[in-house]
C-alpha positions as CSV (number, residue, x, y, z in Angstrom):
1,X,-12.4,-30.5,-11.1
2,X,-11.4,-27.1,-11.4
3,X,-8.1,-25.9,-12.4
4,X,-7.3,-22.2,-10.8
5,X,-4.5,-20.0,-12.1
6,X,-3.4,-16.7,-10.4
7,X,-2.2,-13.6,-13.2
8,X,0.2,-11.1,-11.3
9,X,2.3,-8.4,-13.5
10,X,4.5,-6.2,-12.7
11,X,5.9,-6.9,-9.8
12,X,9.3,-5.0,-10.4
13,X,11.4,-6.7,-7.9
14,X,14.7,-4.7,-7.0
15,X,12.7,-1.4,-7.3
16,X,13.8,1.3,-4.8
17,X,13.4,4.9,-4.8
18,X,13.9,7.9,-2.4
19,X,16.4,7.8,1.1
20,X,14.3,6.1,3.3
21,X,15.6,2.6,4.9
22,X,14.0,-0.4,6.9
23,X,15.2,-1.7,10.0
24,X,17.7,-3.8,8.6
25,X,19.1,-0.8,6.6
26,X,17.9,-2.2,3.6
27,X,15.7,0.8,1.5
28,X,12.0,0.7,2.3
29,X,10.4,1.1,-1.1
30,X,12.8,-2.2,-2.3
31,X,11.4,-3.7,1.3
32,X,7.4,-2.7,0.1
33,X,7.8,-3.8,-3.3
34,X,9.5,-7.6,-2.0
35,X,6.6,-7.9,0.7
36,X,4.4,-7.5,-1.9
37,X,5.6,-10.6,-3.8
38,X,5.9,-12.5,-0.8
39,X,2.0,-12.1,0.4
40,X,1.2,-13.3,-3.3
41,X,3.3,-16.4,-2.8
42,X,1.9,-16.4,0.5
43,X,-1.7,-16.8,-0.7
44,X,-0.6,-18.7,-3.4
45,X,1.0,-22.0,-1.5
46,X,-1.7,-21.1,1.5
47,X,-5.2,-20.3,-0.4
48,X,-7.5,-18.5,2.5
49,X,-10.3,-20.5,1.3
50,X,-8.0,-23.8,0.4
51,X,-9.0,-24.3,-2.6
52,X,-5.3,-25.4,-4.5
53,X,-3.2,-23.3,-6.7
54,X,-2.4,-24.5,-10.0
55,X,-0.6,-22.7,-11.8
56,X,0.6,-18.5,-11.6
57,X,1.2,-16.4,-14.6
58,X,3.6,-13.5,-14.6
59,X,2.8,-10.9,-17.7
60,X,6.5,-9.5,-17.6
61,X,8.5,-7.0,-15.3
62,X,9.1,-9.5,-12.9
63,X,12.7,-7.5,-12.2
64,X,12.6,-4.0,-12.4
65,X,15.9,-3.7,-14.7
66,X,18.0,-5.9,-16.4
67,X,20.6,-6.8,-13.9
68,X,18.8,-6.9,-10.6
69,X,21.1,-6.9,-7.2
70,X,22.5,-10.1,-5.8
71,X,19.9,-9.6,-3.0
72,X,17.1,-9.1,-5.5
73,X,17.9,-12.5,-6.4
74,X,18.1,-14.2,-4.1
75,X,15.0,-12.9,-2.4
76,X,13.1,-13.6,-6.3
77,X,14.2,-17.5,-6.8
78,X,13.2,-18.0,-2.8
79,X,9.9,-17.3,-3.6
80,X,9.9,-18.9,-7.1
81,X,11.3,-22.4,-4.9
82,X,8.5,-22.2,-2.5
83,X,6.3,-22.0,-5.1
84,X,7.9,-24.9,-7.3
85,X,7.9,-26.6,-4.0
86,X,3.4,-26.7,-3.7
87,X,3.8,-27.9,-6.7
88,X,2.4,-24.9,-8.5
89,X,3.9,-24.1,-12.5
90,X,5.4,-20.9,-12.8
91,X,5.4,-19.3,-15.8
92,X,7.0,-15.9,-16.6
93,X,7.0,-13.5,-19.6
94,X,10.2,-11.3,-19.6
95,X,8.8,-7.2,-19.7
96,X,10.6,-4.1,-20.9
97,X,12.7,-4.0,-17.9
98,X,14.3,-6.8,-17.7
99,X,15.2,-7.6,-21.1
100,X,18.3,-6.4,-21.9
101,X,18.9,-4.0,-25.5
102,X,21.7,-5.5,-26.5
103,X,21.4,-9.5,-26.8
104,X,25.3,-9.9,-26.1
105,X,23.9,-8.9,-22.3
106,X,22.2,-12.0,-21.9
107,X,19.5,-12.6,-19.8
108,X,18.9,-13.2,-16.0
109,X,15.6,-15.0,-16.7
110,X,18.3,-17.8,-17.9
111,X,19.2,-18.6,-14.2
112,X,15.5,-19.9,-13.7
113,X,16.1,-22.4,-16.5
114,X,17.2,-24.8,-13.9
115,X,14.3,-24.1,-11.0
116,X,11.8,-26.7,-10.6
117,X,7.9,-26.2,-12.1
118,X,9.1,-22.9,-13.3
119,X,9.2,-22.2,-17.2
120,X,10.7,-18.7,-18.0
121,X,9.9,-17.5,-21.6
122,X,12.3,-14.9,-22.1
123,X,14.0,-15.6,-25.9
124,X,12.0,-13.1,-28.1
125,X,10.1,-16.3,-29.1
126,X,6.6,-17.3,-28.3
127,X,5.7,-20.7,-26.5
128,X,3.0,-22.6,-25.7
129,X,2.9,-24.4,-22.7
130,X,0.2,-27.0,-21.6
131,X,-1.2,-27.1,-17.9
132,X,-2.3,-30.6,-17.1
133,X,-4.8,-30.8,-14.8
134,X,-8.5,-30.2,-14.4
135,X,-11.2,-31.3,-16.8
136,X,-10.0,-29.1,-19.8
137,X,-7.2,-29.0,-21.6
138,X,-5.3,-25.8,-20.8
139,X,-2.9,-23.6,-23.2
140,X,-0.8,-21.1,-22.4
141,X,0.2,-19.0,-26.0
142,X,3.2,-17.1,-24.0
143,X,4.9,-13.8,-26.3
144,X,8.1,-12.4,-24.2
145,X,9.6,-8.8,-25.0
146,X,10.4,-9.0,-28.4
147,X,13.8,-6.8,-29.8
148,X,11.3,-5.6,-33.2
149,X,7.8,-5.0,-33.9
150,X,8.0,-7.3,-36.7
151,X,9.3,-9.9,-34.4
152,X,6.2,-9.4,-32.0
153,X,4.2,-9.3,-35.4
154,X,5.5,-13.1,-36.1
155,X,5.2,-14.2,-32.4
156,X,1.7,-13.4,-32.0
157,X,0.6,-14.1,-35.7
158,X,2.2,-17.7,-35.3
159,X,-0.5,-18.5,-32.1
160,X,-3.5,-20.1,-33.0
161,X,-6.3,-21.1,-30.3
162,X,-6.4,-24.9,-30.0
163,X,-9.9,-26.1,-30.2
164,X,-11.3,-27.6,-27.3
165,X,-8.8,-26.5,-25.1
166,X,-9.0,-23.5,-22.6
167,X,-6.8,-20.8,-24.7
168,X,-4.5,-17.8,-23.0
169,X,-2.5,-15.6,-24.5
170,X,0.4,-14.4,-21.9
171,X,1.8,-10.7,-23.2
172,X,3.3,-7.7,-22.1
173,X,2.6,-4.0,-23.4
174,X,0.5,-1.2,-24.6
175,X,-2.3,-1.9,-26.4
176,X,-2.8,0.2,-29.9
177,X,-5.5,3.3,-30.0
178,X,-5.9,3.1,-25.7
179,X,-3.4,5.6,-25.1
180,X,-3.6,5.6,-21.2
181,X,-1.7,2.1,-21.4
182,X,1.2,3.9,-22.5
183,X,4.3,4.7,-20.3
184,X,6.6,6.2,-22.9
185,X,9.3,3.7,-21.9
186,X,12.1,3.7,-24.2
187,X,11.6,0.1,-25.5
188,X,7.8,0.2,-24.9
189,X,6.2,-3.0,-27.0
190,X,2.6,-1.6,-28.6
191,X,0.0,-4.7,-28.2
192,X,-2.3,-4.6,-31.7
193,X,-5.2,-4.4,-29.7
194,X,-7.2,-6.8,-32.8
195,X,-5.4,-9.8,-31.1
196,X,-7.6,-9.4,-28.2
197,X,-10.1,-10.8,-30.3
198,X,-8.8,-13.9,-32.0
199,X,-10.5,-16.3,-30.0
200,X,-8.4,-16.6,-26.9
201,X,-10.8,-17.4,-23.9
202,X,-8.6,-15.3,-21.7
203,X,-5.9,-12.7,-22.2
204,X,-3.4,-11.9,-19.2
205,X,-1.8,-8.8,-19.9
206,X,1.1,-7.0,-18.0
207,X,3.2,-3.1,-18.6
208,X,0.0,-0.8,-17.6
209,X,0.1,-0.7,-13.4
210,X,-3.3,-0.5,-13.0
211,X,-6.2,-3.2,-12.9
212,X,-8.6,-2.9,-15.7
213,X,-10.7,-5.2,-18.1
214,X,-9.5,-4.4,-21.7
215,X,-11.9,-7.0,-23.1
216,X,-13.8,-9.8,-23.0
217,X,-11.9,-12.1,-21.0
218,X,-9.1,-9.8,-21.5
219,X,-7.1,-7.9,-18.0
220,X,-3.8,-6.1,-16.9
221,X,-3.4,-7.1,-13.6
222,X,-1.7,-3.9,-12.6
223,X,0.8,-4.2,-9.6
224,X,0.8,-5.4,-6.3
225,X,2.2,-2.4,-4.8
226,X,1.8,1.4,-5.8
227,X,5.2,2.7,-7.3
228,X,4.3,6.2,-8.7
229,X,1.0,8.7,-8.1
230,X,0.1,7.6,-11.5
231,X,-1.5,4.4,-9.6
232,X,-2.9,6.6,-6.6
233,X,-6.3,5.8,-7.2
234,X,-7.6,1.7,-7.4
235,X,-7.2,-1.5,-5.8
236,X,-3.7,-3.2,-6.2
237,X,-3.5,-6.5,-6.6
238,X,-3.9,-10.2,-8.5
239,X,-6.5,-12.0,-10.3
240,X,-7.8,-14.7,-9.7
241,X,-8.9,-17.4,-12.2
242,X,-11.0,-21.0,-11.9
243,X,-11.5,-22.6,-15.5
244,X,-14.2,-25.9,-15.3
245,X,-15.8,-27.3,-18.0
246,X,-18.4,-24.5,-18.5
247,X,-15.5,-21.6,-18.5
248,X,-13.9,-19.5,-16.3
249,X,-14.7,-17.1,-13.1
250,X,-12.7,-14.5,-13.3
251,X,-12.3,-12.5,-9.6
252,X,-9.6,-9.7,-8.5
253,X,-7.6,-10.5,-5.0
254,X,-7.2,-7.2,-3.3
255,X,-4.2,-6.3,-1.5
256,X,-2.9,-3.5,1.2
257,X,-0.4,-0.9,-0.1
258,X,1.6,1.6,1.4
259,X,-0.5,4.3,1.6
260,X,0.3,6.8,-0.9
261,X,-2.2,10.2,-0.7
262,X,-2.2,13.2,-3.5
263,X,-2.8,15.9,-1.5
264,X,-4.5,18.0,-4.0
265,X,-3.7,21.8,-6.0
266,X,-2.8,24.8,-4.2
267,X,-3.7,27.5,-6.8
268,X,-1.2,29.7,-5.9
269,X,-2.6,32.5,-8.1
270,X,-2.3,35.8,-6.1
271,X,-1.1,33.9,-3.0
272,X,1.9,35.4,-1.9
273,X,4.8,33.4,-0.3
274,X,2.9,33.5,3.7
275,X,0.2,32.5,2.2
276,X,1.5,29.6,-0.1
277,X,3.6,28.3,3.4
278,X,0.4,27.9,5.6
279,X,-1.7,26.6,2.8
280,X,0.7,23.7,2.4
281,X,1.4,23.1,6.0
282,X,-2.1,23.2,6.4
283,X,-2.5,20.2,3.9
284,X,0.1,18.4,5.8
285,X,-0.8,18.9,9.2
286,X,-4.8,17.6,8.3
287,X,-3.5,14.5,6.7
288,X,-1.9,11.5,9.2
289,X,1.3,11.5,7.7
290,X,2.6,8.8,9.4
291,X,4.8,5.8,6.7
292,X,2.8,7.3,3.5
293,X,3.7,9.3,0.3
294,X,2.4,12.7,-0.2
295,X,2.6,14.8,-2.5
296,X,1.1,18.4,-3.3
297,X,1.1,20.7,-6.3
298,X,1.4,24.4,-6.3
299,X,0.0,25.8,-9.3
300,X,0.5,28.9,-10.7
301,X,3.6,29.6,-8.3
302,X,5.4,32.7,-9.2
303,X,9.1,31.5,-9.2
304,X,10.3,34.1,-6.7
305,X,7.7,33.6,-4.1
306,X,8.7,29.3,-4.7
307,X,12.0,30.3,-3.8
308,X,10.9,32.1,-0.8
309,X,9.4,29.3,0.9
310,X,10.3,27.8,4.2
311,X,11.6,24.4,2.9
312,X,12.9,23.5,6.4
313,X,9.8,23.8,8.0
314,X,7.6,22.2,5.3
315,X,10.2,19.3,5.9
316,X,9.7,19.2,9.3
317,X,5.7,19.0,9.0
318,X,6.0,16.2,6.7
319,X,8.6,14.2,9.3
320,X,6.3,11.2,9.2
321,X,6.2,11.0,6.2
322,X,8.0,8.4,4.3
323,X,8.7,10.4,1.2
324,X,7.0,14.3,0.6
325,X,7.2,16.4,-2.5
326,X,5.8,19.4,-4.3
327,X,4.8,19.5,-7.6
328,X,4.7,22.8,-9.3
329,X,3.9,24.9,-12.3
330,X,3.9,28.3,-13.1
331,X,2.7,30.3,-16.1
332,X,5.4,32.1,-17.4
333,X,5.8,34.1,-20.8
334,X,7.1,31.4,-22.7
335,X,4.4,29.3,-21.6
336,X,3.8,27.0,-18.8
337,X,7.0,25.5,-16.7
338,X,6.4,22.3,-15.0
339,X,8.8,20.7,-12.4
340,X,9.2,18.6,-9.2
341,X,11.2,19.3,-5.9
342,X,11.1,16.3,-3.0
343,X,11.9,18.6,-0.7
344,X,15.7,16.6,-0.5
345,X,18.4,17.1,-2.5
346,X,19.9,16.3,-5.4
347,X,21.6,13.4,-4.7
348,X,17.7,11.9,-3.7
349,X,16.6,13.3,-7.5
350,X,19.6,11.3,-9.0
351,X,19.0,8.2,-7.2
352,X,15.1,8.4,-8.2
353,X,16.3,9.1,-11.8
354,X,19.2,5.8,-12.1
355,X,15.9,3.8,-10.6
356,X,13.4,4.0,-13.0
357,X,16.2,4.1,-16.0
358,X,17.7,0.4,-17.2
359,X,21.6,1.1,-17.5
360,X,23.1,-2.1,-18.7
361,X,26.8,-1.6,-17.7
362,X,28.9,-0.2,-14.3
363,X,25.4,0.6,-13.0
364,X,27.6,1.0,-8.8
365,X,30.5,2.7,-10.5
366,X,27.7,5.5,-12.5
367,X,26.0,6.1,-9.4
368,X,28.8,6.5,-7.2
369,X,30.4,8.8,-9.5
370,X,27.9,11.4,-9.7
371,X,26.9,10.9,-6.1
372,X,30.4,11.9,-5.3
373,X,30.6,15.1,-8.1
374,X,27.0,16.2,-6.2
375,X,28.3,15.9,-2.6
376,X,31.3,18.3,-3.6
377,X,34.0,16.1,-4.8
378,X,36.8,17.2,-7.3
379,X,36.6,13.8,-9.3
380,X,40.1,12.5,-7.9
381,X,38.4,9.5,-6.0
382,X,35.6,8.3,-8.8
């Protein structure tokens, strides 16, 4: 009998960006990025090919900060009950974003404590957790976020692969000397990529949102919907593991994203601002723009002739669109200046910002302040 386990990563539940809302009012990237989840647990209760689901395995960032909204929870331990419910174990790493820098913050992870067949590991402590079922003996060697390096250090030095037995090592980071799996995250956890190699017949690996094979044995699963144009290029999705008693096929589950289209350079170089206008239009107007992200980068814009451009009308080309933005860079004496416009305002730049940033106390209170100071307000009503 075969035992098959799903790896997913990354799913950053609560995650919403740019003005955009759903139907139900609710913001459409928080929308995409809870669908997501839910075709996963989909697939996972209701196999295509119905073959049974035995366990899943979460590689951290299940949240995408450290005190998700009451509707982010909700809509999270749903989908953890169904799964509990077919009988599927759950187990869950905590990632950089939902564990909280100072430990008097506590976690949220401890609210699935009490959910049936779901075992979060979440207390800067490593755990190994046995699957029972199929014809090997399978161990889970799970290492949550960790507060040190040294702590990390400890956790992972204290695993050992159990002979016999089918071994996993569950983690969440950057591995050492690949640079590309780095985000620059504030309280990024560095993998020592050596432990990729100390016998553990599979590594599942969450933090970097693409899918790749690290290793022998060895993937991050990426994420299951794109969230930035770093990820605009490869599949999105989960993997899919069978272990028998001869070893493991290891196969990637694809899934459909939002589409989310880099539009390419416009060298702007000698271009002057009538000339910049149509070019982007152009680029626009050629691509469906209909629900998907775009995005295009002027390059070498002279400042003045940036300022000159017909926003408005750019804007209204892009209507479709869910989000649009332009990208641009200039070379100036002082060397080359890089920036971003998403062809909003600034309130839409702020929101982005407080998004992708964990801010541990009076998150509402923050937001609505500056929102308020941006729209014009003289401070009396923060």
């Amino acid at each position: 009998m075969t035992m098959r386990i799903l790896h997913v990563a990354d799913t950053h539940l609560g995650y919403s960006t740019y003005r955009k809302v759903d139907g139900e009012g609710l913001n459409q990237r928080w929308t995409d990025v809870c669908e997501a989840f839910r075709e996963f647990v989909d697939f996972a209760v209701s196999p295509p090919d119905g073959v049974k689901v035995d366990a899943v395995l979460h590689a951290g960032d299940f949240f995408d900060s450290v005190r998700p909204s009451n509707r982010t929870l909700a809509f999270a331990i749903e989908q953890l009950l169904r799964l509990g419910r077919a009988g599927i174990k759950t187990i869950i790493i905590s990632g950089n974003h939902e564990t909280p820098k100072l430990k008097e913050t506590g976690s949220v992870f401890r609210l699935f404590e009490h959910l049936p067949n779901v075992h979060p590991v979440y207390k800067t402590a490593a755990e190994t957790i046995e699957l029972g079922a199929g014809d090997r003996r399978v161990l889970v060697h799970a290492v949550p976020q960790c507060q040190t390096e040294e702590q990390l250090i400890k956790n992972l030095d204290s695993l050992e692969p159990v002979p016999g037995a089918f071994n996993i090592l569950l983690a969440h980071g950057a591995l050492t000397g690949i640079e590309e799996f780095r985000t620059g995250e504030f309280n990024e956890q560095i993998l020592p990529s050596g432990y990729l190699s100390k016998g553990f017949d599979y590594v599942a690996l969450g933090h970097y949102h693409k899918h790749v094979k690290v290793g022998e044995g060895a993937f991050y699963a990426g994420t299951l919907e794109r969230l930035t144009f770093a990820e605009v290029d490869g599949e999105k999705g989960f993997i899919d593991i069978r272990i028998s008693g001869d070893g493991a096929d290891i196969g990637f589950v694809s899934r459909k994203t939002r589409p989310m289209v880099n539009l390419g350079e416009v060298d702007c170089g000698g271009l002057d601002a009538t000339d910049v206008q149509a070019a982007v239009e152009r680029r626009i107007t050629d691509e469906d723009a209909s629900g998907k992200i775009l995005r295009i980068h002027l390059k070498n814009i002279a400042p003045a002739i940036y300022r000159n451009l017909d926003f408005r009308s750019i804007r209204g080309r892009a209507e479709g669109a869910l989000h649009f933005e332009l990208k641009y860079s200039s070379s100036a004496v002082q060397g080359e200046v890089q920036g971003g416009a998403s062809i909003g305002s600034l309130e839409d730049e702020w929101l982005s910002f407080v998004e992708r940033t964990a801010i541990e106390s009076e998150r509402e209170r923050l937001v609505g302040m500056a929102l308020h100071y941006l729209k014009g307000g003289d401070g009396d009503d923060a």
